[in-house]
C-alpha positions in Angstrom: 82.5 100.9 90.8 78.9 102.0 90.6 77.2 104.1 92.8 73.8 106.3 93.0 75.8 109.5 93.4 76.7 110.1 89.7 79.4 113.3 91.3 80.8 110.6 94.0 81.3 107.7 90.9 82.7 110.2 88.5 85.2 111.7 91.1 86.0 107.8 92.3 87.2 107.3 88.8 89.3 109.8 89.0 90.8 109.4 91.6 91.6 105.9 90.5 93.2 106.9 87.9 95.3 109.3 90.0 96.3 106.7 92.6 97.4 104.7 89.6 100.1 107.2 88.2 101.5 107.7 91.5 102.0 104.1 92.7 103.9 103.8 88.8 105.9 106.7 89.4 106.4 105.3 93.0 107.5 102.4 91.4 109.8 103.9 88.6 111.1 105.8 91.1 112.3 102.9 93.4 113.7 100.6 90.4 116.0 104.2 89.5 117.6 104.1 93.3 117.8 100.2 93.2 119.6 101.0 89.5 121.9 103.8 91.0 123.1 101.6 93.4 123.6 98.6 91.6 125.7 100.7 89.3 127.5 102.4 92.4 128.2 99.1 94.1 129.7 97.7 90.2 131.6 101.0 90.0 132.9 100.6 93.1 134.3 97.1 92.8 135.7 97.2 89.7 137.4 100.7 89.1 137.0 101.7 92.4 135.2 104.8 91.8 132.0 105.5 93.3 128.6 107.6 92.3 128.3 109.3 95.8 125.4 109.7 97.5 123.4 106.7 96.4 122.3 105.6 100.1 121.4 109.2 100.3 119.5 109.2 96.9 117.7 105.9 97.7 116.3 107.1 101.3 114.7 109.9 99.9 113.3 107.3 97.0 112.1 105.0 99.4 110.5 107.8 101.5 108.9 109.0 99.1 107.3 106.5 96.8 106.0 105.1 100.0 103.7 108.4 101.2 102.2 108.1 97.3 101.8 104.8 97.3 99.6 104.7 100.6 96.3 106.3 98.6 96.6 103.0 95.7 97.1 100.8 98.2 93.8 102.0 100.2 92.3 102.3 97.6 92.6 98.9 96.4 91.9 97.6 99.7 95.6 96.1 99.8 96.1 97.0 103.2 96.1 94.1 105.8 93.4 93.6 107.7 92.9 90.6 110.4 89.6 88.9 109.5 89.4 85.9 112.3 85.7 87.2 114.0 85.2 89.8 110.8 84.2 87.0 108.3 81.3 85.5 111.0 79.4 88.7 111.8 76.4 89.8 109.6 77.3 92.0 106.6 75.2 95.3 108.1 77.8 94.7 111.5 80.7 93.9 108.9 79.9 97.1 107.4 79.5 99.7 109.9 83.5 98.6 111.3 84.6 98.6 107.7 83.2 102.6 108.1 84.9 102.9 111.4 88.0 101.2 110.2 88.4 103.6 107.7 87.7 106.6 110.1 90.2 105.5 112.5 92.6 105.2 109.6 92.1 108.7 108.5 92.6 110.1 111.8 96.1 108.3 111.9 97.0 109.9 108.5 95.5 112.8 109.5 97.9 113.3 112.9 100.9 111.9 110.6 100.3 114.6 107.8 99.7 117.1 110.3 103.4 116.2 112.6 104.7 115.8 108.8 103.2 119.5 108.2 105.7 120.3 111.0 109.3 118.6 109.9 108.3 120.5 106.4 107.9 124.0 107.8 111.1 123.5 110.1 113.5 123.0 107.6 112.5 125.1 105.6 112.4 128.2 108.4 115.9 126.6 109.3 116.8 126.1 106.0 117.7 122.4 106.9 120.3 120.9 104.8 121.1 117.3 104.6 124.6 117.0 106.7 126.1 114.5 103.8 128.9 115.6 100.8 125.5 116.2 98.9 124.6 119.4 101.3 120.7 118.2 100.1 118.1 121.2 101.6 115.9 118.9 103.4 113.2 120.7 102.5 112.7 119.1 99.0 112.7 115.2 99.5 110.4 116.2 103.0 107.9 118.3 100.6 107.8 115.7 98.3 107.0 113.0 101.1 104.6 115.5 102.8 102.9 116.2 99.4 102.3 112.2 99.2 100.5 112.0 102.7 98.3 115.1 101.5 97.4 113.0 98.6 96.6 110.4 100.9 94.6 113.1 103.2 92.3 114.1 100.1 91.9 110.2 98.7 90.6 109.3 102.4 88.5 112.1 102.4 86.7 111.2 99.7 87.0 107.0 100.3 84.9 108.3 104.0 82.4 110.5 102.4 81.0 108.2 99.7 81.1 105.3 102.5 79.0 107.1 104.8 76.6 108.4 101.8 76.0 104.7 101.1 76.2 103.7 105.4 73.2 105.9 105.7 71.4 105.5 102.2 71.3 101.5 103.5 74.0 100.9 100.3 75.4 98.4 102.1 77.3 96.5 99.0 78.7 99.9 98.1 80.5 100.0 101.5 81.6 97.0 101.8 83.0 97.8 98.1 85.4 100.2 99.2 86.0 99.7 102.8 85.6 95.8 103.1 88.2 93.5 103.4 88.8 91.9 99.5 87.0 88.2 99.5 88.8 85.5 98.4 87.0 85.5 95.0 88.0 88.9 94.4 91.7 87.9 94.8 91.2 85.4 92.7 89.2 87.2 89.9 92.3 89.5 90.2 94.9 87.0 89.8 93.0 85.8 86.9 93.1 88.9 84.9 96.7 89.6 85.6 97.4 85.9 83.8 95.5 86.7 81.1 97.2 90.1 80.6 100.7 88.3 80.9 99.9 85.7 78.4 98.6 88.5 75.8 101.9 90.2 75.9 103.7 87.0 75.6 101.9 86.3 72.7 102.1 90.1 71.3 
């Protein structure tokens, strides 16, 4: 993504590059809790012997990976948006409630990160543990899901301040680059180069 703010472009890139480690440790993350239940549930069955606290294990997982997930996905513009009227209106329109979409949507993180703030700083005052055989202090799995929706917090940030450089510099293509809802070409161009990468590693 190109831009006229040199600073902006350079800290988009990386900040791409961040949002892409997390959503693979998000991901690595959730395949181990799916494997430590599949091998709990096999354990179980056939000797009768059981891991203990996989559904524990796996809530925290899933919690987690999905706070530091949220920034790639926005990022990306994978998010779903409902595009009936937004696809007829002219692109400077189109633009300006991309902006305010993205406004709205930081101020829902925002209030999220800020109640999530809360849970975080109770348990640890109360020094909250998880009321399972595991005796987990709450405080761990809840900083690491609170640290995700500050990652979030600063990827938004940044996502809303390049926008509105390019809303008011009349950089309308640059908006609609990383607030707009993804055209169907783009999907496509997308899918293309993920076939292409599949059939080199077949090949390699």
């Amino acid at each position: 993504m190109t831009g006229p703010n040199p600073l902006l472009t350079s800290l988009f890139g990386y900040a791409e590059k961040m949002t892409r480690i997390a959503v693979l440790a998000s991901g690595t993350l959730t395949i181990a809790s799916v494997l430590l239940i599949t091998v709990d549930v096999l354990l179980r069955k056939f000797i009768g012997w059981t891991v203990g606290g996989s559904d524990e294990l796996s809530g925290y997982a899933f919690a987690i990976s999905t706070t530091w997930s949220l920034a790639y996905a926005t990022l990306q513009r994978a998010n779903v948006r409902v595009d009936v009227i937004y696809q007829y209106l002219p692109v400077r329109i189109s633009a300006v409630l991309d902006w305010l979409s993205l406004v709205c949507l930081g101020v829902f993180i925002g209030f999220v990160t800020y109640y999530g703030y809360g849970v975080v700083a109770e348990s640890i005052s109360n020094n909250s543990q998880a009321n399972t055989p595991l005796g987990t202090p709450l405080a761990i799995p809840q900083g690491l899901w609170f640290a995700g929706l500050v990652f979030m917090c600063f990827i938004l940030a940044l996502m809303l301040i390049r926008a509105s450089v390019a809303l008011v510099t009349g950089d309308i293509e640059t908006v609609k680059a990383i607030t707009g809802v993804r055209s169907t070409k783009e999907e496509a161009e997308e899918e293309a180069a993920a076939g292409e990468r599949l059939i080199e590693g077949e090949r390699t």
